[in-house]
C-alpha positions in Angstrom: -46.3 95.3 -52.2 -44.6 93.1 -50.2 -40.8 94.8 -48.9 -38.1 93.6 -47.6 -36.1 95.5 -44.7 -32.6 94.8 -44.9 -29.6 96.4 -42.6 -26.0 95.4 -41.8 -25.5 93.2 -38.9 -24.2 95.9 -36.0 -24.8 95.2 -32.1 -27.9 97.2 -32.2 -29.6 96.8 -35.7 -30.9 93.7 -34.9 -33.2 95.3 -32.3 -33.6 98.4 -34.3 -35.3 95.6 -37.5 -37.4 94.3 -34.7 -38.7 97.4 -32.8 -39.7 98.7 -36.3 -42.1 96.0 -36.9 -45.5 96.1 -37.2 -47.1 96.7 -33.4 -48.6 93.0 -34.2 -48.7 90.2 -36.6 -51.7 89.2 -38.6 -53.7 86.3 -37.5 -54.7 83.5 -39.8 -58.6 81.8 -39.0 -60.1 78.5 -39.7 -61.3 79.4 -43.1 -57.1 80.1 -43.9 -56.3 76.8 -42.8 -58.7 74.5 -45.1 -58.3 77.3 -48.2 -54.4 76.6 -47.5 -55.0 72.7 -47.2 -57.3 72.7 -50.7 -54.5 74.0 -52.5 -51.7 71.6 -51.3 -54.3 68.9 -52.1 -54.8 69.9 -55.5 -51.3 69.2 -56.3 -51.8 65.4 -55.2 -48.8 63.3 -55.0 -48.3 59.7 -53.5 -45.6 60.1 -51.2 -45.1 62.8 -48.3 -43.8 65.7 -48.5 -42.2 68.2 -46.3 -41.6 72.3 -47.7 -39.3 74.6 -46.2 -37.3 78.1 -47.0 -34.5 76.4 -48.3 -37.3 73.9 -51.1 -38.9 78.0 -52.0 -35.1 79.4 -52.7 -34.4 76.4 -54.5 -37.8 76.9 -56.8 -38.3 73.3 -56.1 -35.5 72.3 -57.4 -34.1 68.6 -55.9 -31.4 68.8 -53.3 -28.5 66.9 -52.8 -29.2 64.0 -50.1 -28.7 64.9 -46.8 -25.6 63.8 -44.9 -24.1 64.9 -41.4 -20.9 66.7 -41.0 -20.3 69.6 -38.4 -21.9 72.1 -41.0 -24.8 70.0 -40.7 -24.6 69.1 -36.9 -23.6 72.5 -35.6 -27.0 74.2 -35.4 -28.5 71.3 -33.4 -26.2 70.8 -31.1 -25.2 74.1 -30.7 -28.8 75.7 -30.0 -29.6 72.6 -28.0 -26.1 73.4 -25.8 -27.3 77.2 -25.1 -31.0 75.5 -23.7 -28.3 73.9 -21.4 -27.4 77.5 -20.6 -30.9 78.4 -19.8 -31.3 75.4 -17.4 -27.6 76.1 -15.2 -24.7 74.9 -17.6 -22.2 77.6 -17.0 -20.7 78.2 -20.7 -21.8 77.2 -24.6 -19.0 75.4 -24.9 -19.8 73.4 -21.8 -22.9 72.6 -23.0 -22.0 71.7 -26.1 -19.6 68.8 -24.5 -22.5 68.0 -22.7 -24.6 67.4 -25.6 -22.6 65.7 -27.7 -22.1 63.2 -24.6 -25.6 62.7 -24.4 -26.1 62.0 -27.9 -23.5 59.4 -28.2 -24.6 58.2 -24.6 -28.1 57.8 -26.4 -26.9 56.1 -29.5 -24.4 53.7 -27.2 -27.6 52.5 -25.3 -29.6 51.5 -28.7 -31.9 54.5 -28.2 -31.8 56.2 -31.2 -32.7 55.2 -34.8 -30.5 54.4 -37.3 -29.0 58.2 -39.6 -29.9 60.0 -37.1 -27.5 62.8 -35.0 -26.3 60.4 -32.0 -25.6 57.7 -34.3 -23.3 59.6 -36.5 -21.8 60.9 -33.5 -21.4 57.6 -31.7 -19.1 56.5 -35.1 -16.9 59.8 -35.2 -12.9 59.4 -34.3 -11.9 61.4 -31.1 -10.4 63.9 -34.1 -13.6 63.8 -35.7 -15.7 64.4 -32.8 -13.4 67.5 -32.0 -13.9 69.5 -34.9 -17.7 69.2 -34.6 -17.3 70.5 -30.8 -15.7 73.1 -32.3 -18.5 74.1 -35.1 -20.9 73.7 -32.9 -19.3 75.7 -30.0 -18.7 78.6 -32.7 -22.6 78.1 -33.7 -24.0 78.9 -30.1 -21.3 81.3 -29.4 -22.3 82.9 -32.1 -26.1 82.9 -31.7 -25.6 84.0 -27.7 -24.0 87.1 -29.5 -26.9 87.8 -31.5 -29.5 87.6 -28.4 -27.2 89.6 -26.4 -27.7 92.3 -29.0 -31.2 92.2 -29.0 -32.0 94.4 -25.8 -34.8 92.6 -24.7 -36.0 89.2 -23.3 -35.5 86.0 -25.6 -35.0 82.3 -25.8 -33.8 79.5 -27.7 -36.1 77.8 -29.7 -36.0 73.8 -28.6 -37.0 72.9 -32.0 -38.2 74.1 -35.5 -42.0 74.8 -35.8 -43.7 72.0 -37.8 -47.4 72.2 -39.6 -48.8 69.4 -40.9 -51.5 70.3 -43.7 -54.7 68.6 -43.3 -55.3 65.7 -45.4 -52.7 66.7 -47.8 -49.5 64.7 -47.1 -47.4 68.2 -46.6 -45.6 69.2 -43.9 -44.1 73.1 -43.7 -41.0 73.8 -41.7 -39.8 77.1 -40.1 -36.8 77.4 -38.8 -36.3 79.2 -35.6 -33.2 79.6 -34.2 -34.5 82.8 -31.4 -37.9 83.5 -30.3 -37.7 87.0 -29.1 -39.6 88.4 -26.5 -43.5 87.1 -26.2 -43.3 85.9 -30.1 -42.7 89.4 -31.4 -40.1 88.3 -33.5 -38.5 85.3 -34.8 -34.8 84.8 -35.8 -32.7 82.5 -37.8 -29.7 82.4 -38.5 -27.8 81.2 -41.7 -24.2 80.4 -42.9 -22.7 82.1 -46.2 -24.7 85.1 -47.4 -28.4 85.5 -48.4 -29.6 85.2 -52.1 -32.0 87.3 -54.2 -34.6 85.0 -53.1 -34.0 85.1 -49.2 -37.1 87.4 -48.9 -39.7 84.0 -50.6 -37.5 81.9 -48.0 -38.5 84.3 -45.0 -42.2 84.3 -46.3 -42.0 80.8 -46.3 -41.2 80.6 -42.5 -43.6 83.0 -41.6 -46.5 80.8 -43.4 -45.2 77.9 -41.9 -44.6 79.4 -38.1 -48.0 81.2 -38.2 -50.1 78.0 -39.3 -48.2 76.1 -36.8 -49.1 78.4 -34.1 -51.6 77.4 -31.2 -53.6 80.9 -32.0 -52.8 81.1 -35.5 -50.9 84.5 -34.7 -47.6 86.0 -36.7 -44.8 87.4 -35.3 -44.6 90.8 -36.1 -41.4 90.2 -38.4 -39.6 87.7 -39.3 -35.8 87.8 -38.9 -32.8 86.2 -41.5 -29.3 86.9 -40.1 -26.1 85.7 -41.8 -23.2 86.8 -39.6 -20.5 85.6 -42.5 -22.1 88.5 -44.8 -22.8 90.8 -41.5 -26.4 91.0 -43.1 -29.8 91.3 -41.6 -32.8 90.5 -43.6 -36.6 90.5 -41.9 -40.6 90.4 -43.8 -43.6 91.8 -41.3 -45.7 89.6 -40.2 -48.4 91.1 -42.9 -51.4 89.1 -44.6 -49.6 90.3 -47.4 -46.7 88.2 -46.7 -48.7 85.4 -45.1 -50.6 85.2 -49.1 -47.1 85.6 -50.6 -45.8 83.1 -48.7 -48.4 80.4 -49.1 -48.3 81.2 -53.1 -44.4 80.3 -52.9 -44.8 77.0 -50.9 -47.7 76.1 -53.6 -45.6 76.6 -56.5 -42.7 74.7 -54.7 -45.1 71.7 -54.5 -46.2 72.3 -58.0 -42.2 71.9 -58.8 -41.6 68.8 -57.0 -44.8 67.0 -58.5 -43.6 67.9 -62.2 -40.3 66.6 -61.4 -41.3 63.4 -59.1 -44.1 62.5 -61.9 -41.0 62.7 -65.1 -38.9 60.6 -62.6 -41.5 58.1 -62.3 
Protein backbone atom coordinates (compact mmCIF):
# COMPACT_ATOMS: atom_id res chain seq x y z
CA UNK A 1 0.00 0.00 0.00
CA UNK A 2 1.14 3.15 -0.83
CA UNK A 3 1.56 5.65 2.73
CA UNK A 4 1.79 8.87 3.23
CA UNK A 5 4.36 10.32 5.97
CA UNK A 6 3.07 13.36 7.39
CA UNK A 7 4.63 15.58 10.42
CA UNK A 8 4.23 19.17 11.60
CA UNK A 9 6.51 21.69 10.10
CA UNK A 10 9.35 22.14 13.16
CA UNK A 11 13.12 23.28 12.41
CA UNK A 12 14.14 19.74 12.33
CA UNK A 13 11.25 17.53 10.96
CA UNK A 14 11.88 18.43 7.68
CA UNK A 15 15.28 16.64 7.82
CA UNK A 16 13.93 14.04 10.08
CA UNK A 17 10.94 13.20 6.75
CA UNK A 18 13.97 13.03 4.58
CA UNK A 19 16.57 11.04 6.50
CA UNK A 20 13.78 8.43 6.93
CA UNK A 21 13.47 7.77 3.29
CA UNK A 22 14.09 4.99 1.54
CA UNK A 23 18.31 4.64 1.21
CA UNK A 24 17.42 5.15 -2.70
CA UNK A 25 14.65 5.80 -5.15
CA UNK A 26 13.52 3.38 -7.78
CA UNK A 27 14.61 3.74 -11.18
CA UNK A 28 12.30 3.67 -14.20
CA UNK A 29 13.84 1.75 -17.75
CA UNK A 30 13.06 2.15 -21.35
CA UNK A 31 10.39 -0.35 -21.33
CA UNK A 32 8.50 2.30 -18.49
CA UNK A 33 8.86 5.03 -20.69
CA UNK A 34 7.00 3.68 -23.99
CA UNK A 35 4.36 1.48 -21.57
CA UNK A 36 3.78 5.21 -19.96
CA UNK A 37 3.70 6.87 -23.51
CA UNK A 38 1.00 3.94 -24.89
CA UNK A 39 -1.31 4.90 -22.27
CA UNK A 40 -1.27 8.72 -22.69
CA UNK A 41 -1.71 7.91 -26.40
CA UNK A 42 -4.67 5.86 -25.96
CA UNK A 43 -6.52 8.73 -24.60
CA UNK A 44 -5.89 10.75 -28.02
CA UNK A 45 -6.84 14.26 -28.08
CA UNK A 46 -6.16 17.08 -30.79
CA UNK A 47 -4.64 19.68 -28.85
CA UNK A 48 -1.67 19.56 -26.26
CA UNK A 49 -1.73 18.95 -23.15
CA UNK A 50 0.28 19.61 -20.12
CA UNK A 51 -0.55 17.46 -16.41
CA UNK A 52 0.58 18.47 -13.22
CA UNK A 53 -0.17 17.93 -9.21
CA UNK A 54 -2.53 20.63 -9.09
CA UNK A 55 -4.73 18.89 -12.74
CA UNK A 56 -4.55 15.18 -10.31
CA UNK A 57 -6.01 17.11 -7.01
CA UNK A 58 -8.43 18.70 -9.17
CA UNK A 59 -9.54 15.06 -10.73
CA UNK A 60 -9.27 16.83 -13.96
CA UNK A 61 -11.52 19.17 -13.30
CA UNK A 62 -11.05 22.68 -15.58
CA UNK A 63 -9.26 25.54 -13.81
CA UNK A 64 -9.93 29.00 -13.73
CA UNK A 65 -7.55 30.82 -16.44
CA UNK A 66 -4.47 31.78 -15.41
CA UNK A 67 -3.65 35.41 -14.48
CA UNK A 68 -0.58 37.08 -12.64
CA UNK A 69 -0.87 38.77 -9.36
CA UNK A 70 1.85 38.53 -6.56
CA UNK A 71 0.27 35.10 -5.50
CA UNK A 72 1.03 34.06 -8.78
CA UNK A 73 4.44 35.92 -9.31
CA UNK A 74 5.89 35.29 -5.89
CA UNK A 75 7.28 31.75 -6.33
CA UNK A 76 9.16 32.73 -9.55
CA UNK A 77 10.65 35.59 -8.63
CA UNK A 78 11.22 34.70 -5.30
CA UNK A 79 13.18 31.29 -6.00
CA UNK A 80 14.84 32.97 -8.99
CA UNK A 81 16.06 35.95 -6.25
CA UNK A 82 17.63 33.23 -3.78
CA UNK A 83 19.68 31.61 -7.18
CA UNK A 84 20.85 35.36 -6.95
CA UNK A 85 21.99 34.38 -3.51
CA UNK A 86 23.81 31.41 -4.67
CA UNK A 87 25.73 33.45 -7.25
CA UNK A 88 26.96 36.65 -4.60
CA UNK A 89 23.65 38.84 -4.03
CA UNK A 90 23.91 39.52 -0.44
CA UNK A 91 20.11 39.20 0.81
CA UNK A 92 16.61 37.61 -0.69
CA UNK A 93 15.25 40.75 -0.67
CA UNK A 94 18.02 42.16 -2.69
CA UNK A 95 17.66 39.77 -5.09
CA UNK A 96 14.38 39.99 -5.37
CA UNK A 97 14.72 43.87 -6.43
CA UNK A 98 17.15 42.61 -8.71
CA UNK A 99 14.86 40.39 -10.38
CA UNK A 100 12.01 42.23 -10.79
CA UNK A 101 14.52 44.93 -12.51
CA UNK A 102 15.62 42.51 -14.87
CA UNK A 103 12.26 41.37 -15.76
CA UNK A 104 10.84 44.64 -16.51
CA UNK A 105 14.38 45.58 -18.01
CA UNK A 106 13.58 42.55 -20.40
CA UNK A 107 10.03 43.38 -21.16
CA UNK A 108 11.24 47.36 -21.80
CA UNK A 109 13.65 46.08 -24.45
CA UNK A 110 10.84 43.95 -26.52
CA UNK A 111 12.43 40.72 -25.27
CA UNK A 112 9.82 38.97 -23.87
CA UNK A 113 6.53 37.65 -25.33
CA UNK A 114 3.45 39.03 -24.85
CA UNK A 115 1.41 37.43 -20.95
CA UNK A 116 4.33 36.52 -19.84
CA UNK A 117 6.10 37.56 -16.11
CA UNK A 118 8.18 40.79 -17.37
CA UNK A 119 5.40 42.07 -19.26
CA UNK A 120 3.00 42.18 -16.48
CA UNK A 121 5.58 43.50 -14.48
CA UNK A 122 6.73 46.20 -17.01
CA UNK A 123 2.64 47.54 -16.69
CA UNK A 124 2.42 47.43 -12.69
CA UNK A 125 2.18 51.04 -10.83
CA UNK A 126 5.23 51.77 -8.47
CA UNK A 127 2.36 50.70 -5.73
CA UNK A 128 1.64 47.74 -7.59
CA UNK A 129 5.12 46.70 -8.18
CA UNK A 130 5.70 47.08 -4.31
CA UNK A 131 3.41 44.65 -2.97
CA UNK A 132 4.68 42.00 -5.35
CA UNK A 133 8.40 42.76 -3.92
CA UNK A 134 6.96 42.17 -0.98
CA UNK A 135 5.21 38.58 -1.70
CA UNK A 136 7.94 37.63 -3.31
CA UNK A 137 10.52 38.70 -0.66
CA UNK A 138 8.28 36.79 1.99
CA UNK A 139 8.26 33.63 -0.68
CA UNK A 140 12.23 33.30 -0.67
CA UNK A 141 12.51 34.31 2.85
CA UNK A 142 10.44 31.79 3.56
CA UNK A 143 11.95 29.03 1.48
CA UNK A 144 15.76 30.12 2.73
CA UNK A 145 14.10 29.13 6.16
CA UNK A 146 13.12 25.85 5.06
CA UNK A 147 16.72 24.93 3.56
CA UNK A 148 18.32 26.19 6.57
CA UNK A 149 16.37 23.58 8.48
CA UNK A 150 17.35 20.83 6.42
CA UNK A 151 20.95 20.09 7.83
CA UNK A 152 22.46 19.20 4.88
CA UNK A 153 23.62 20.48 1.43
CA UNK A 154 20.80 21.94 -1.00
CA UNK A 155 19.93 24.20 -3.88
CA UNK A 156 17.33 26.08 -5.51
CA UNK A 157 15.85 24.50 -8.27
CA UNK A 158 16.21 27.11 -11.47
CA UNK A 159 13.11 25.69 -12.93
CA UNK A 160 10.36 23.04 -12.73
CA UNK A 161 11.20 19.58 -14.23
CA UNK A 162 9.31 19.05 -17.55
CA UNK A 163 8.68 15.55 -19.51
CA UNK A 164 7.38 15.49 -22.64
CA UNK A 165 5.69 12.01 -23.51
CA UNK A 166 6.70 10.54 -26.67
CA UNK A 167 4.36 10.91 -29.47
CA UNK A 168 1.54 11.69 -27.20
CA UNK A 169 1.01 15.51 -27.13
CA UNK A 170 1.44 15.47 -23.03
CA UNK A 171 3.61 17.17 -21.14
CA UNK A 172 4.01 16.31 -16.99
CA UNK A 173 5.19 19.00 -14.73
CA UNK A 174 6.89 18.73 -11.22
CA UNK A 175 7.34 21.35 -9.23
CA UNK A 176 10.52 21.75 -7.39
CA UNK A 177 11.06 24.38 -5.32
CA UNK A 178 14.56 22.56 -3.30
CA UNK A 179 16.66 19.86 -4.54
CA UNK A 180 18.29 18.49 -1.50
CA UNK A 181 21.46 17.06 -1.32
CA UNK A 182 22.63 14.86 -4.64
CA UNK A 183 18.64 14.42 -5.61
CA UNK A 184 17.83 12.59 -2.38
CA UNK A 185 14.91 14.58 -1.86
CA UNK A 186 12.82 17.07 -3.55
CA UNK A 187 10.77 19.82 -1.91
CA UNK A 188 7.91 22.09 -2.71
CA UNK A 189 6.42 24.27 -1.14
CA UNK A 190 2.62 25.42 -1.17
CA UNK A 191 0.39 28.28 0.10
CA UNK A 192 -2.91 27.52 2.25
CA UNK A 193 -3.03 23.98 3.63
CA UNK A 194 -2.93 20.52 1.87
CA UNK A 195 -6.06 18.58 0.92
CA UNK A 196 -7.09 14.93 1.22
CA UNK A 197 -5.68 14.47 -2.11
CA UNK A 198 -2.14 16.07 -1.62
CA UNK A 199 -0.66 12.52 -1.35
CA UNK A 200 -2.03 11.73 -5.72
CA UNK A 201 -0.49 15.46 -6.20
CA UNK A 202 2.93 14.29 -4.65
CA UNK A 203 2.79 11.03 -6.72
CA UNK A 204 2.13 13.03 -9.52
CA UNK A 205 5.53 15.04 -9.16
CA UNK A 206 7.41 12.11 -8.44
CA UNK A 207 6.14 10.43 -11.91
CA UNK A 208 6.73 13.51 -13.62
CA UNK A 209 10.46 14.31 -11.91
CA UNK A 210 11.56 10.65 -12.34
CA UNK A 211 10.66 10.42 -16.15
CA UNK A 212 12.17 13.73 -16.60
CA UNK A 213 15.31 12.61 -15.19
CA UNK A 214 18.59 12.08 -17.28
CA UNK A 215 18.96 8.43 -15.46
CA UNK A 216 15.42 7.84 -14.96
CA UNK A 217 16.20 7.78 -11.12
CA UNK A 218 13.60 8.87 -8.04
CA UNK A 219 14.36 10.80 -5.31
CA UNK A 220 14.08 8.92 -2.41
CA UNK A 221 10.91 11.02 -1.19
CA UNK A 222 9.22 13.43 -2.25
CA UNK A 223 8.51 16.46 -0.11
CA UNK A 224 5.02 18.87 0.14
CA UNK A 225 5.48 21.65 2.79
CA UNK A 226 2.76 24.25 3.50
CA UNK A 227 4.26 26.71 6.06
CA UNK A 228 0.56 28.54 6.55
CA UNK A 229 -0.79 24.99 7.96
CA UNK A 230 2.91 24.23 9.54
CA UNK A 231 2.49 20.83 7.74
CA UNK A 232 4.91 18.44 6.12
CA UNK A 233 3.63 15.89 3.71
CA UNK A 234 6.37 13.46 1.67
CA UNK A 235 5.60 9.80 -0.73
CA UNK A 236 9.08 7.48 -1.13
CA UNK A 237 10.34 7.33 -4.13
CA UNK A 238 8.74 3.60 -4.43
CA UNK A 239 7.70 1.77 -7.76
CA UNK A 240 4.73 1.65 -5.90
CA UNK A 241 4.26 5.28 -5.95
CA UNK A 242 5.88 5.70 -9.34
CA UNK A 243 2.57 3.07 -10.77
CA UNK A 244 0.22 5.08 -8.49
CA UNK A 245 1.29 8.10 -9.78
CA UNK A 246 1.21 7.34 -13.55
CA UNK A 247 -2.47 5.75 -12.90
CA UNK A 248 -3.49 9.28 -11.44
CA UNK A 249 -1.95 11.42 -14.36
CA UNK A 250 -3.92 8.76 -16.75
CA UNK A 251 -7.14 9.23 -15.35
CA UNK A 252 -6.49 13.06 -15.22
CA UNK A 253 -6.16 12.86 -19.03
CA UNK A 254 -9.06 10.59 -19.29
CA UNK A 255 -11.05 13.68 -17.39
CA UNK A 256 -9.97 16.30 -19.55
CA UNK A 257 -10.70 14.33 -22.94
CA UNK A 258 -14.42 13.64 -21.58
CA UNK A 259 -14.79 17.16 -20.77
CA UNK A 260 -12.87 18.80 -23.93
CA UNK A 261 -14.86 16.19 -26.32
CA UNK A 262 -18.75 17.55 -24.56
CA UNK A 263 -17.28 21.08 -25.08
CA UNK A 264 -16.63 20.49 -28.59
Amino acid sequence: MSTLAVRRLTPTSLADVIDDGPDVGSTITDAHRHALAARFRAVAIDRHRRLDAWSVERAGRESPPFRWSPATARRLIGNAALGRVADGVRTPRLGVELEIADLRARAETGRTRPGSLGSWLADRHPAELAVVHAAAADWATTIAEIGAGLGTSWRVARADAYYDVERARTTLRARRDLIVATDAAVVRVRGGHPSSSAGAGLRADLVAATFASADGRAPRRYVGVWPDAGLVVAVDGSMENLRAGARDLVRTAVVQRRQWLRAA
